[in-house]
C-alpha atoms as a printed R data frame, in Angstrom:
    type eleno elety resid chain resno       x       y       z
1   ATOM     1    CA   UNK     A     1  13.401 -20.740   1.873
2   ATOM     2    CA   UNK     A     2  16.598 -19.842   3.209
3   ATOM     3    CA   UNK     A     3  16.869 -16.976   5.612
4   ATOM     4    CA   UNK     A     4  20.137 -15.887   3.413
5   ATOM     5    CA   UNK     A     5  18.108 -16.463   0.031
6   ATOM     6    CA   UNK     A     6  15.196 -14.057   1.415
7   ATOM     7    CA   UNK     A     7  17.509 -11.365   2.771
8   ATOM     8    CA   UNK     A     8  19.327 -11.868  -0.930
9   ATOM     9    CA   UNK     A     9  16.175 -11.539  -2.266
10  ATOM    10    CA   UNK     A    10  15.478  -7.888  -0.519
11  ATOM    11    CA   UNK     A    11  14.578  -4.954  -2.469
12  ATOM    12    CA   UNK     A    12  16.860  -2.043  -2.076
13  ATOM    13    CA   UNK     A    13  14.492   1.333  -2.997
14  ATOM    14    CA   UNK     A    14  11.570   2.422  -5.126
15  ATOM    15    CA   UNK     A    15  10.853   5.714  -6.699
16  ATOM    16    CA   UNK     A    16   7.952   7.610  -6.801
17  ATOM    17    CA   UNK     A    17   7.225  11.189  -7.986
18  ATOM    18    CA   UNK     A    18   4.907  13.407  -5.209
19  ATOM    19    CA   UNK     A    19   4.086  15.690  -8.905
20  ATOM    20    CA   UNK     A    20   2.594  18.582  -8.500
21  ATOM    21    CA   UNK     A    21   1.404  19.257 -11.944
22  ATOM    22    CA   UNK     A    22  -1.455  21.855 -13.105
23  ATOM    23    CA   UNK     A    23  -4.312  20.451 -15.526
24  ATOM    24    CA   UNK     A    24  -7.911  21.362 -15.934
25  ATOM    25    CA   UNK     A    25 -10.841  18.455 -14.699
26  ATOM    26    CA   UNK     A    26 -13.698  18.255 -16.690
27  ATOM    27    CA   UNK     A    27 -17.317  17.681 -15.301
28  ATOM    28    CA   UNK     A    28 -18.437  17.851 -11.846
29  ATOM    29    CA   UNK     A    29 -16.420  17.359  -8.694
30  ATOM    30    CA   UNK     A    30 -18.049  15.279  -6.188
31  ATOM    31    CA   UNK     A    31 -15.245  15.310  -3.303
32  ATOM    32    CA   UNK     A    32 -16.704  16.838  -0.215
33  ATOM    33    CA   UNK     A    33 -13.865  18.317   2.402
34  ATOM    34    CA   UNK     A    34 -14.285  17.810   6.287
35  ATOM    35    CA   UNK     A    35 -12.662  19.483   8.975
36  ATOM    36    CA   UNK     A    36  -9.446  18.022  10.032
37  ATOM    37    CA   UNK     A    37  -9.313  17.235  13.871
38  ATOM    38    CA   UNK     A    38  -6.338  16.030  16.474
39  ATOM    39    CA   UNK     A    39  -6.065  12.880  18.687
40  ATOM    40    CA   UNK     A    40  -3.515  10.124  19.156
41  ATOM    41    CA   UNK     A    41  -3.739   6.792  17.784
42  ATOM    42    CA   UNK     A    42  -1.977   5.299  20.853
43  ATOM    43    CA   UNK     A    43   1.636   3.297  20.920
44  ATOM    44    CA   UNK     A    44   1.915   0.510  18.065
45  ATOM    45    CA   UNK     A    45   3.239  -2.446  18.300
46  ATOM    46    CA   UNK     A    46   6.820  -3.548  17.456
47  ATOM    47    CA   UNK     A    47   7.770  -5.651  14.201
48  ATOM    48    CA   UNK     A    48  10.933  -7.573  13.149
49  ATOM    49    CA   UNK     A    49  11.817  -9.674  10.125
50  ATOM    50    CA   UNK     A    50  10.863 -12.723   8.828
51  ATOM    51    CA   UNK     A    51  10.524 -15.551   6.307
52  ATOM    52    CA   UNK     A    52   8.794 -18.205   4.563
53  ATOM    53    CA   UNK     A    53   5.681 -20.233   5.693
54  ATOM    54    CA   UNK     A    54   6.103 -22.890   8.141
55  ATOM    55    CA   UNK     A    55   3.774 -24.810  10.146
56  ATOM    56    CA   UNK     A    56   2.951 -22.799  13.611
57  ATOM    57    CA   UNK     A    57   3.453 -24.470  16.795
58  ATOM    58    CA   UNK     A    58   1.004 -26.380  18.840
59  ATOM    59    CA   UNK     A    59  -1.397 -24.329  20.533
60  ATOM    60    CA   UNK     A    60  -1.145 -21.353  17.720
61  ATOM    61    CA   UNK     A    61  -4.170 -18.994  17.379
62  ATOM    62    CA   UNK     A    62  -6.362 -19.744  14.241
63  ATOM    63    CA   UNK     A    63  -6.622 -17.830  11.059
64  ATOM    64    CA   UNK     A    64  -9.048 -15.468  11.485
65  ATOM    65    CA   UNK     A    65 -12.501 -15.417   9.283
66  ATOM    66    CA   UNK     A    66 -13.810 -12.959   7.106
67  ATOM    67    CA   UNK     A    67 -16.033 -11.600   9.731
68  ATOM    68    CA   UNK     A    68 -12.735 -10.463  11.506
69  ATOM    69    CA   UNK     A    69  -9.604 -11.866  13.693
70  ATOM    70    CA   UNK     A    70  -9.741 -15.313  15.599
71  ATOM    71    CA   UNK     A    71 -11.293 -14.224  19.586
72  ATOM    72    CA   UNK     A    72  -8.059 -17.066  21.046
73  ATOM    73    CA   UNK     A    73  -5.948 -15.789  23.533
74  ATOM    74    CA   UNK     A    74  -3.266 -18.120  22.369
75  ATOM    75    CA   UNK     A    75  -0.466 -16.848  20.205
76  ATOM    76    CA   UNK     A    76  -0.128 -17.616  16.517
77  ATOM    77    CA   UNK     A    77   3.797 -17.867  16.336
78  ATOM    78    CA   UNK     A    78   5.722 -17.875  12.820
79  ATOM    79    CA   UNK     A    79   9.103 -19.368  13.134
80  ATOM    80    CA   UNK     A    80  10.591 -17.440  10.338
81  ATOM    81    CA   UNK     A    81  12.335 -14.755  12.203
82  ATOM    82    CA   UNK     A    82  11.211 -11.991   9.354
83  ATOM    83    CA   UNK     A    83   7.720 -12.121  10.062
84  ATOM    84    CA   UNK     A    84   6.284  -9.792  11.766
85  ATOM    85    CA   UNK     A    85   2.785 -10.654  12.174
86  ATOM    86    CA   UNK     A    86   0.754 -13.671  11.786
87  ATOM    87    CA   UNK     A    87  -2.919 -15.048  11.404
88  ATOM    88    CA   UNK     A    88  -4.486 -11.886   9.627
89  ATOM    89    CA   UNK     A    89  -6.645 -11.494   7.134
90  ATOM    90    CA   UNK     A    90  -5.559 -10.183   3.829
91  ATOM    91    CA   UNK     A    91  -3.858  -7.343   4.055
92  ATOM    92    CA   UNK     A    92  -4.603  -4.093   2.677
93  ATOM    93    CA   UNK     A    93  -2.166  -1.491   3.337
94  ATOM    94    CA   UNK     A    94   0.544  -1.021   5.784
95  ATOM    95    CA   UNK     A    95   2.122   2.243   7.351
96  ATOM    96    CA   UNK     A    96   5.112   1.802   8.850
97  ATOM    97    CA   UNK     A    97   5.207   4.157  11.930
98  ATOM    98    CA   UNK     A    98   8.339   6.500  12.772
99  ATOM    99    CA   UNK     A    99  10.184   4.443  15.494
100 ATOM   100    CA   UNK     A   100  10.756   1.599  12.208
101 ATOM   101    CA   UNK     A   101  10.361  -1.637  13.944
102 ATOM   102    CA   UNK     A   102   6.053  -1.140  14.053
103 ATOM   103    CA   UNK     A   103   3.804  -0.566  12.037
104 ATOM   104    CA   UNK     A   104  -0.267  -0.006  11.214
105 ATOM   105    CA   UNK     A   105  -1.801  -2.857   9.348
106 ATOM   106    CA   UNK     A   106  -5.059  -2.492   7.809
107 ATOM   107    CA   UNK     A   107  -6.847  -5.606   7.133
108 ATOM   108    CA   UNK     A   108  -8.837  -5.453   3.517
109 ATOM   109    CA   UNK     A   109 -11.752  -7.772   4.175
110 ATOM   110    CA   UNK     A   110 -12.559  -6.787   7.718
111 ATOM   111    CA   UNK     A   111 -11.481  -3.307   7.942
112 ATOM   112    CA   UNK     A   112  -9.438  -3.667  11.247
113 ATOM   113    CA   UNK     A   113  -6.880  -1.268  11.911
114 ATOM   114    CA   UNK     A   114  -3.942  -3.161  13.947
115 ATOM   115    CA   UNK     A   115  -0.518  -1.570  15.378
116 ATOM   116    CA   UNK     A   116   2.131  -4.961  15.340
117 ATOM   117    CA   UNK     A   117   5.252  -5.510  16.588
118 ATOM   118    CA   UNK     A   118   7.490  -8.192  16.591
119 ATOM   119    CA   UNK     A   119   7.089 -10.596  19.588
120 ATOM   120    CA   UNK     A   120   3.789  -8.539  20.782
121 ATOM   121    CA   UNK     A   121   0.149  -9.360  19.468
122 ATOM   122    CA   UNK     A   122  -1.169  -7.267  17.163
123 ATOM   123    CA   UNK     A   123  -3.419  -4.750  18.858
124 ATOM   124    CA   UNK     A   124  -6.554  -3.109  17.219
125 ATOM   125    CA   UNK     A   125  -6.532   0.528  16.874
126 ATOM   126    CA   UNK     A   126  -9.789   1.020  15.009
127 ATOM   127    CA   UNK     A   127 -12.123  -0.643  13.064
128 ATOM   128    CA   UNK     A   128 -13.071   0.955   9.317
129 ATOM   129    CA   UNK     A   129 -16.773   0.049   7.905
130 ATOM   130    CA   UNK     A   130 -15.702  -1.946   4.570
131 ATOM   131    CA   UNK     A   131 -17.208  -3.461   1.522
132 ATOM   132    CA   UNK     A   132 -15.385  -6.742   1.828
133 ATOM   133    CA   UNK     A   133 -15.442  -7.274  -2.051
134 ATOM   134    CA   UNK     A   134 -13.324  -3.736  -2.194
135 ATOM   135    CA   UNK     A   135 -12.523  -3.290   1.754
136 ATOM   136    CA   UNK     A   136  -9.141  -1.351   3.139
137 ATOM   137    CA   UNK     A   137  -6.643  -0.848   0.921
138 ATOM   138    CA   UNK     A   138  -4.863   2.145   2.246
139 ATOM   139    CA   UNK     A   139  -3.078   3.962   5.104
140 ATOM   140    CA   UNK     A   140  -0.855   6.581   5.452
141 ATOM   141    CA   UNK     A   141   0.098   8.931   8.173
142 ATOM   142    CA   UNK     A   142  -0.334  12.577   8.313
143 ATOM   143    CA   UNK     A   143   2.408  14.573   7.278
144 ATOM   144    CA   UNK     A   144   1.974  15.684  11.186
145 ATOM   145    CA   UNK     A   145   2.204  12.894  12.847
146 ATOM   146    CA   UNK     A   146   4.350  13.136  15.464
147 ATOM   147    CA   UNK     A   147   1.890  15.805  17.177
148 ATOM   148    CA   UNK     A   148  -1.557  14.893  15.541
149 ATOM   149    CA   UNK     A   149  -1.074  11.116  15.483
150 ATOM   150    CA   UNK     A   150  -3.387  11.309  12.959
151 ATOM   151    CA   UNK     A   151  -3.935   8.705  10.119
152 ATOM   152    CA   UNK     A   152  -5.610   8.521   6.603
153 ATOM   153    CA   UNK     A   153  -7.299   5.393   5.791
154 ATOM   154    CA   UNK     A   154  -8.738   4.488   1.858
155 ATOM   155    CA   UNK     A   155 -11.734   2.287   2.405
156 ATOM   156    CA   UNK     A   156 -14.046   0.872  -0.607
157 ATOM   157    CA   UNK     A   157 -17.531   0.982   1.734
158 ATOM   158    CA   UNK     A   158 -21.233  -0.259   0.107
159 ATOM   159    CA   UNK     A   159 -21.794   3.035  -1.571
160 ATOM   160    CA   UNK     A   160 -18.094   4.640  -2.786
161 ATOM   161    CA   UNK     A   161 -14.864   4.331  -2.130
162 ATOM   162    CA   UNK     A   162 -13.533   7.121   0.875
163 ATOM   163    CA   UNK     A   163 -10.618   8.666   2.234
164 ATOM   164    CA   UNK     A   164 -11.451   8.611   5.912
165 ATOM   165    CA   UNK     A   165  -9.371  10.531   9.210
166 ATOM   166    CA   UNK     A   166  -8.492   8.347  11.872
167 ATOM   167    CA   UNK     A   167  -8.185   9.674  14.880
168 ATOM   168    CA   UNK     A   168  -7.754   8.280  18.526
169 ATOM   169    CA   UNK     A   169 -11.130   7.622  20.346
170 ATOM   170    CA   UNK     A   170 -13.276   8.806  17.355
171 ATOM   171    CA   UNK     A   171 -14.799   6.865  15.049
172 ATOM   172    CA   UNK     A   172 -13.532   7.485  11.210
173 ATOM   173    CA   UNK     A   173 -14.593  10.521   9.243
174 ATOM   174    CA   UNK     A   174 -14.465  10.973   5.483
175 ATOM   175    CA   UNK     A   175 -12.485  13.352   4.175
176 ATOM   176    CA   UNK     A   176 -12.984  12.622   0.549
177 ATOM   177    CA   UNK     A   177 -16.014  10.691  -0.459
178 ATOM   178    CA   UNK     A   178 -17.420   9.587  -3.724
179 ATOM   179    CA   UNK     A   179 -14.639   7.895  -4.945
180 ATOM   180    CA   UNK     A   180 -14.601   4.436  -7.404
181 ATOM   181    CA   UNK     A   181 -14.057   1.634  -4.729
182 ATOM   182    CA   UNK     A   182 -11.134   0.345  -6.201
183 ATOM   183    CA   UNK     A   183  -8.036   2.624  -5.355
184 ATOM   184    CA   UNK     A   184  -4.678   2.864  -3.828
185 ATOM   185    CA   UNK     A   185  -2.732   5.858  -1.548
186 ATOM   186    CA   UNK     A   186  -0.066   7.369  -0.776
187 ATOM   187    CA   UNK     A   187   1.448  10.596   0.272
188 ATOM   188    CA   UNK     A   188   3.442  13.140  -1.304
189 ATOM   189    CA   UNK     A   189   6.277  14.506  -0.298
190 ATOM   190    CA   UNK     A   190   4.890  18.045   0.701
191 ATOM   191    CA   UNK     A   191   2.273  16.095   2.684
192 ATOM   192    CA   UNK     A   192  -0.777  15.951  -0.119
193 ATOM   193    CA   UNK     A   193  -2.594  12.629  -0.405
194 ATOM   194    CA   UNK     A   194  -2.174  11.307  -3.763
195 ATOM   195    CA   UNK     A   195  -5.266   8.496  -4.696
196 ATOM   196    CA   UNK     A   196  -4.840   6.561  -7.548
197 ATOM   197    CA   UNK     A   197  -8.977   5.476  -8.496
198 ATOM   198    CA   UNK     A   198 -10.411   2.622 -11.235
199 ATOM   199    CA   UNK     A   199 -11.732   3.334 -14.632
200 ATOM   200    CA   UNK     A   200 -15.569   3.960 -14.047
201 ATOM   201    CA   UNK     A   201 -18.349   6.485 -13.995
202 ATOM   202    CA   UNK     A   202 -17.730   9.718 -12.594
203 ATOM   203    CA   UNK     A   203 -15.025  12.406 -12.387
204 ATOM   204    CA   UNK     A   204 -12.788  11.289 -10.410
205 ATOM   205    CA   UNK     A   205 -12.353   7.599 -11.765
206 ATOM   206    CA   UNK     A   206  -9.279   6.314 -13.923
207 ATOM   207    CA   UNK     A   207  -7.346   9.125 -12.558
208 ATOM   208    CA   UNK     A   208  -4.510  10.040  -9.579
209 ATOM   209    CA   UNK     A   209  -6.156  12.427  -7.287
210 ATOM   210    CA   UNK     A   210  -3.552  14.986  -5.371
211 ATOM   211    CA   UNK     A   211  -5.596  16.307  -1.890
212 ATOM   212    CA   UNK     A   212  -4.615  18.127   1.124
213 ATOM   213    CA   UNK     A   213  -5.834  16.391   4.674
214 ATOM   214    CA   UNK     A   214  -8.902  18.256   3.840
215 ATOM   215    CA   UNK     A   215  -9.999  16.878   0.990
216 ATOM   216    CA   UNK     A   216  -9.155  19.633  -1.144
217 ATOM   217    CA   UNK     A   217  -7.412  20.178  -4.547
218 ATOM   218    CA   UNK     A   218  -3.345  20.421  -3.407
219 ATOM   219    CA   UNK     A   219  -1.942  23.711  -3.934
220 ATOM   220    CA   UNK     A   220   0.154  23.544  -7.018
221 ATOM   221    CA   UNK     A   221  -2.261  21.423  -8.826
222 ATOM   222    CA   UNK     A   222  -2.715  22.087 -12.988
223 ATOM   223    CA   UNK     A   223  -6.466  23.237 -12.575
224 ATOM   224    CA   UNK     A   224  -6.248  24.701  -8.853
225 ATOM   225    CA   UNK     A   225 -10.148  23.643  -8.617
226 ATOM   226    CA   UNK     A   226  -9.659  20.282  -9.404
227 ATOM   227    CA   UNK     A   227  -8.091  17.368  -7.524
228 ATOM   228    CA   UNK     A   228  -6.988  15.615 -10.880
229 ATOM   229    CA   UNK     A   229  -3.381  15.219 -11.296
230 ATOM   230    CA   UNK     A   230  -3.747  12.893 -14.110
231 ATOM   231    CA   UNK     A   231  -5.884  10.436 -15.951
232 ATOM   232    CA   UNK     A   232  -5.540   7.255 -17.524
233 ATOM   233    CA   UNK     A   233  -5.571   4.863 -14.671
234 ATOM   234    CA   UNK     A   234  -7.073   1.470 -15.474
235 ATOM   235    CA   UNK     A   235  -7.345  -1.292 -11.992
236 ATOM   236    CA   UNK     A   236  -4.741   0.764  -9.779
237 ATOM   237    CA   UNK     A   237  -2.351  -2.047  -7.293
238 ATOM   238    CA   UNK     A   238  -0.087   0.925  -5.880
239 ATOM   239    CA   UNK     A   239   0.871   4.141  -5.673
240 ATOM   240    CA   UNK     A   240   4.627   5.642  -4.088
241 ATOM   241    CA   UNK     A   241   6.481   7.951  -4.488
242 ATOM   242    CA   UNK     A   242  10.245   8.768  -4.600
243 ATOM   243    CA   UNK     A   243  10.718  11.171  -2.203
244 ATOM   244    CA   UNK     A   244  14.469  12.712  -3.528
245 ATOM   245    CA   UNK     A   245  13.444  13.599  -7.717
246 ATOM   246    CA   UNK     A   246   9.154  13.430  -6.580
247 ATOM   247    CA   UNK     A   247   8.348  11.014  -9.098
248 ATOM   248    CA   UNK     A   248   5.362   9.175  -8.619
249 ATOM   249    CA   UNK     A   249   4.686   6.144  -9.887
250 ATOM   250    CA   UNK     A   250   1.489   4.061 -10.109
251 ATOM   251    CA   UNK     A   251   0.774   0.014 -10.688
252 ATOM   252    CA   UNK     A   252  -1.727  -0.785 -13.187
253 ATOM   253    CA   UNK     A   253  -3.655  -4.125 -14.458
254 ATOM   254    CA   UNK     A   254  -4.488  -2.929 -17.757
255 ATOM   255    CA   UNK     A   255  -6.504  -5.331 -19.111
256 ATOM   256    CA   UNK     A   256  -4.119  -8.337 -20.746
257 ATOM   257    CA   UNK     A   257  -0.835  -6.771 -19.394
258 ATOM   258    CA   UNK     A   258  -0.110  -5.440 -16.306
259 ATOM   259    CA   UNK     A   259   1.966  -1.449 -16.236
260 ATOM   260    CA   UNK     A   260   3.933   0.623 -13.983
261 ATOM   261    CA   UNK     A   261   2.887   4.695 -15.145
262 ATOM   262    CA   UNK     A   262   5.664   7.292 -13.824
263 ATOM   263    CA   UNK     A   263   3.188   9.612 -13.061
264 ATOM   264    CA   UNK     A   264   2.303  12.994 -15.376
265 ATOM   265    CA   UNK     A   265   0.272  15.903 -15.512
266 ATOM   266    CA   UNK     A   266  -2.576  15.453 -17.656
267 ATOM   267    CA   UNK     A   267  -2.824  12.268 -19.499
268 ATOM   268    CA   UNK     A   268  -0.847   9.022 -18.063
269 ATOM   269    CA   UNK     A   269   1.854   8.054 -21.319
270 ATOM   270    CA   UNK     A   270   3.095   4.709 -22.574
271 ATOM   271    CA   UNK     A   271   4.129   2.641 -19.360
272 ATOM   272    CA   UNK     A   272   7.627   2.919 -18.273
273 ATOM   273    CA   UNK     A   273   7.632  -0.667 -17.921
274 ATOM   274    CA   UNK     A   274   5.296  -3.630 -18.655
275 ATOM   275    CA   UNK     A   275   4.759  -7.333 -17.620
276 ATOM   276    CA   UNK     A   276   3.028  -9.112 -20.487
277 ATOM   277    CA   UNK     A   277   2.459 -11.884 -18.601
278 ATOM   278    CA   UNK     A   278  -0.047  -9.869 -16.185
279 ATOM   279    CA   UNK     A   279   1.378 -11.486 -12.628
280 ATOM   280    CA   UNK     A   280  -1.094  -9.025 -10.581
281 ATOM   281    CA   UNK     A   281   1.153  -6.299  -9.946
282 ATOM   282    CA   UNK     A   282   0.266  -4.428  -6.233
283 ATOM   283    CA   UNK     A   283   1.657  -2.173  -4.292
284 ATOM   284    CA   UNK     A   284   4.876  -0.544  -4.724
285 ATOM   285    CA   UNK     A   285   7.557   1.140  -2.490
286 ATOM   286    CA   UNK     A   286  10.684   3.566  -2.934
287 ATOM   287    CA   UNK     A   287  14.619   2.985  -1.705
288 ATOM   288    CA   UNK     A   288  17.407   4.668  -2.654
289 ATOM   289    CA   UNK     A   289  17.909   3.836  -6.240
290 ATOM   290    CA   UNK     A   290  15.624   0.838  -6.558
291 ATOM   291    CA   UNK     A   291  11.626   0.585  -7.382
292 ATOM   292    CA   UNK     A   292   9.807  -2.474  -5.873
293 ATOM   293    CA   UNK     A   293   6.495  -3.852  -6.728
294 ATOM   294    CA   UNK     A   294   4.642  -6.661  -5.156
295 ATOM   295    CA   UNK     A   295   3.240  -9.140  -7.283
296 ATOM   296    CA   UNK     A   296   0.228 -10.936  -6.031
297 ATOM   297    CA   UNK     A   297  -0.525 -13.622  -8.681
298 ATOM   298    CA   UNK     A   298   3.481 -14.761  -9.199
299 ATOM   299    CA   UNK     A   299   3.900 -14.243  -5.670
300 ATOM   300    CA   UNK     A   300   6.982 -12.242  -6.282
301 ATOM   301    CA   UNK     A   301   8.698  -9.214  -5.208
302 ATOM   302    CA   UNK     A   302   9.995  -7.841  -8.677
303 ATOM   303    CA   UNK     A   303  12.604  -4.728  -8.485
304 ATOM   304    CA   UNK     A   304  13.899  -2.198 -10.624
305 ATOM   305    CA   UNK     A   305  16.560   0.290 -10.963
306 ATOM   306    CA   UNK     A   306  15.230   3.763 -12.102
307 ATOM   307    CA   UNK     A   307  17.503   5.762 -14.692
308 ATOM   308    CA   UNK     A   308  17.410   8.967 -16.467
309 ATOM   309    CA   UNK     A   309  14.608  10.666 -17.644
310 ATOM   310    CA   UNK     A   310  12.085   7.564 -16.943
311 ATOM   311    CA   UNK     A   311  14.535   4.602 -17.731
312 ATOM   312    CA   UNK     A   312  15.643   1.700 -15.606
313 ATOM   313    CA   UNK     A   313  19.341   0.120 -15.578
314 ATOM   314    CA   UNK     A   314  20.403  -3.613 -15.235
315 ATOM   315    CA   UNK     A   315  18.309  -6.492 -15.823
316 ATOM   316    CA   UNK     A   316  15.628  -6.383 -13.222
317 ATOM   317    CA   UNK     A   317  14.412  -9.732 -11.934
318 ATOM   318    CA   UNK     A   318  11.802 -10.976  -9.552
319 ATOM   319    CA   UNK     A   319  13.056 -12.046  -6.305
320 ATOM   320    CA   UNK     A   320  11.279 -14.006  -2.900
321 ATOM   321    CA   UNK     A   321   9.445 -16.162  -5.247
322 ATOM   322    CA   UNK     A   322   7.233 -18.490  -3.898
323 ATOM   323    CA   UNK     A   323   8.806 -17.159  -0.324
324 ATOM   324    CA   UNK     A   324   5.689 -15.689   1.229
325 ATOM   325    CA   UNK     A   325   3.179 -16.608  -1.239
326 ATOM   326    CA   UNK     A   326   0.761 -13.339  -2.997
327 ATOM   327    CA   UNK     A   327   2.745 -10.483  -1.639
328 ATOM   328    CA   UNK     A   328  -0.088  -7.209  -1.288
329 ATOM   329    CA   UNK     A   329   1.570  -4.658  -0.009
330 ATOM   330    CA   UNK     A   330   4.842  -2.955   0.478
331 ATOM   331    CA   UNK     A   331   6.012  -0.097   2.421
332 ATOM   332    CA   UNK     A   332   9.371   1.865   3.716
333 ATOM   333    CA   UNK     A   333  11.005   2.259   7.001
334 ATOM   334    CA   UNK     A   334  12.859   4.726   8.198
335 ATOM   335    CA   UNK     A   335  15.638   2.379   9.009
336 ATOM   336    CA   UNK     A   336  15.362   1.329   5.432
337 ATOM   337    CA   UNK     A   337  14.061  -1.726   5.664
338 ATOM   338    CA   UNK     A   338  11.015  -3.282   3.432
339 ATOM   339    CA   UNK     A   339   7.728  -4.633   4.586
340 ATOM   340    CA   UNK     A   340   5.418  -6.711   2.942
341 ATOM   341    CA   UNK     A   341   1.754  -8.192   3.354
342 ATOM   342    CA   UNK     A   342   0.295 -10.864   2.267
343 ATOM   343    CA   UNK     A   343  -2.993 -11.851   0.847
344 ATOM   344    CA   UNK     A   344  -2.822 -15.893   0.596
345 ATOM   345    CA   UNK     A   345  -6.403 -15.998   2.310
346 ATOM   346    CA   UNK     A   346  -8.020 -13.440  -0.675
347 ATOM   347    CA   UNK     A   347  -8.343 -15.751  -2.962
348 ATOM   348    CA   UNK     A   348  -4.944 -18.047  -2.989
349 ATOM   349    CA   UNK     A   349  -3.368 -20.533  -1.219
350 ATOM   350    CA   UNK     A   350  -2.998 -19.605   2.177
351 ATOM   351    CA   UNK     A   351  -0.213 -21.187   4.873
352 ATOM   352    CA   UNK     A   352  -0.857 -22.077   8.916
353 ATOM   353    CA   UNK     A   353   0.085 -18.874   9.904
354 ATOM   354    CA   UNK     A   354  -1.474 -16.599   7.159
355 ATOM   355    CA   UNK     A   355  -1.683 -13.559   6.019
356 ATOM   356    CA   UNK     A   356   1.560 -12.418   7.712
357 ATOM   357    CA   UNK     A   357   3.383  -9.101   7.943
358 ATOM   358    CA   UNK     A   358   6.548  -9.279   6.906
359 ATOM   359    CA   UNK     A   359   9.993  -6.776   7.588
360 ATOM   360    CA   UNK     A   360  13.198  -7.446   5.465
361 ATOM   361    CA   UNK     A   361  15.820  -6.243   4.031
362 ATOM   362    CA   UNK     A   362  15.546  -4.740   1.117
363 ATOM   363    CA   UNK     A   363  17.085  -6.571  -2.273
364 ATOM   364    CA   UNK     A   364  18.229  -5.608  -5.645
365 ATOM   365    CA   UNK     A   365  17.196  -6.831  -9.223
366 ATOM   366    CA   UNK     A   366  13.621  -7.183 -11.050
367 ATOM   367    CA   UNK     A   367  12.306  -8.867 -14.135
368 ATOM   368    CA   UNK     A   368   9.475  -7.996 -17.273
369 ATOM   369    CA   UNK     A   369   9.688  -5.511 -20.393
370 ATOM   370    CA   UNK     A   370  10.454  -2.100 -21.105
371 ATOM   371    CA   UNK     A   371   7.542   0.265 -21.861
């Protein structure tokens, strides 16, 4: 695809509320706090843009296998100058780090932890212990960063799923434990961690948990003894939030539809938007005055424009089809720009040089139904 069709095809901004609402949870709690330490997660990699899938040069490092990245101390080169980083394994989450151009990968299946940058290998920072069936599929940065260099990781292991502390030269430490595997993170814009969790057994399933870095209820939460912010979440993709009106909005795949939930206190309502034709709907990110949300099984990026009190304007329509193949993940820069991971080796149709990291500018458009 045409570099000028993909940086058409950018997303412009997402929206996501960082609520704060009060509500009572029912039943047992079965999060477990841990002490919070310091440490520094050393310097990441740098990223750049790129494009569509292209065969990799001679002498290109191999895909790596499920049991982790290829050992080759040759390069594994994408010509499309968008991409960022090449030969992963799926990826899982991405957190873009505060210089813009790099970024911390996780990958899902392996639970590797890599900083990338554009023109420099990717470089593990730590390794996360990982069901592959659920594996990594979140990390964020604490609201400290720039002195802690401290990150939060969301990692579906054999038993539960776990927000874990990563910290430089220790190994990973759960902060919240006893989780549903399948769930997605972000962070609010006071700093709480906000985990969206499956339907299943337990107290904290189908719902969007709001923690501090402790694994505590948040301050300002509806039942101030319960991490709960809401319930009715179904197969979360993505959580994010916009960070000027703190809406948060989740991805769901709810069962013959997929659903985008602008997050309440309490009880989730009707979705604010719905794709009837279920095209695996992921993560999601937040620009100024545009929602995007990755979309695995079309392979899309699809983007809308959030209006008053929960609407969205123009005719939103998915864009960088086909570009990059089942798009994952999505995440912010400070500069504004959009990154996006891919996931062509979970399942689909992967390219030479897959699963890639990928930094672009962001687009405008979008395309499904209203709630």
């Amino acid at each position: 695809m045409r570099r000028a069709a993909v940086a058409a095809a950018v997303v412009a901004a997402l929206a996501v509320v960082g609520g704060c609402a009060t509500f009572p949870d029912e039943g047992p709690r079965d999060w477990r706090p841990k002490a919070e330490g310091q440490g520094e997660l050393g310097g990441p990699p740098a990223l750049s843009p790129s494009g569509e899938p292209a065969p990799p040069p001679s002498g290109q490092q191999p895909p790596p296998s499920s049991s982790g990245g290829s050992s080759s101390p040759q390069p594994c080169v994408d010509p499309d100058p968008q991409v960022v980083a090449t030969c992963l394994a799926p990826v899982g989450a991405i957190a873009v780090l505060p210089t813009g151009d790099e970024a911390l990968v996780g990958e899902r299946t392996t639970g590797r932890v890599l900083q990338v940058k554009k023109g420099t290998p990717p470089r593990e920072v730590t390794r996360v212990p990982v069901d592959p069936a659920t594996g990594l599929t979140g990390l964020v940065l604490s609201p400290g960063y720039a002195e802690d260099r401290l990150v939060y990781a969301l990692a579906g292991t054999p038993t539960d799923g776990q927000v874990l502390r990563l910290a430089p030269g220790e190994p990973p430490k759960p902060v919240l434990t006893g989780l549903p595997k399948a769930a997605r993170m972000a962070v609010d814009v006071d700093g709480s961690l906000l985990v969206a969790t499956g339907a299943g057994e337990g107290p904290l399933a189908g719902a969007v948990l709001r923690i501090d870095t402790l694994g505590r209820p948040a301050p300002g939460n509806p039942d101030p003894a319960s991490p709960v912010l809401s319930r009715g979440v179904s197969a979360p993709g993505g959580v994010c939030v916009d960070p000027m009106d703190r809406t948060v909005w989740v991805t769901d795949r709810a069962g013959s539809r997929d659903v985008l939930h602008r997050v309440t206190p309490g009880t989730l309502g009707p979705p604010a938007w719905t794709w009837p034709d279920a095209p695996g709907v992921a993560g999601c990110a937040v620009l100024p005055g545009t929602l995007a949300v990755t979309e695995r099984r079309a392979g899309a990026l699809f983007v809308l424009r959030p209006g008053d009190n929960g609407t969205f304007t123009g005719d939103p329509q998915p864009v960088l089809t086909g570009t990059y193949g089942a798009l994952s993940s999505a995440a912010t820069a400070p500069d504004g720009l959009l990154w996006l991971g891919t996931a062509n080796r979970d399942g689909g149709r992967p390219g030479a040089t897959d699963d890639r990291v990928i930094r672009i500018q962001p687009p405008a458009g979008g395309g499904g139904s209203a709630a």
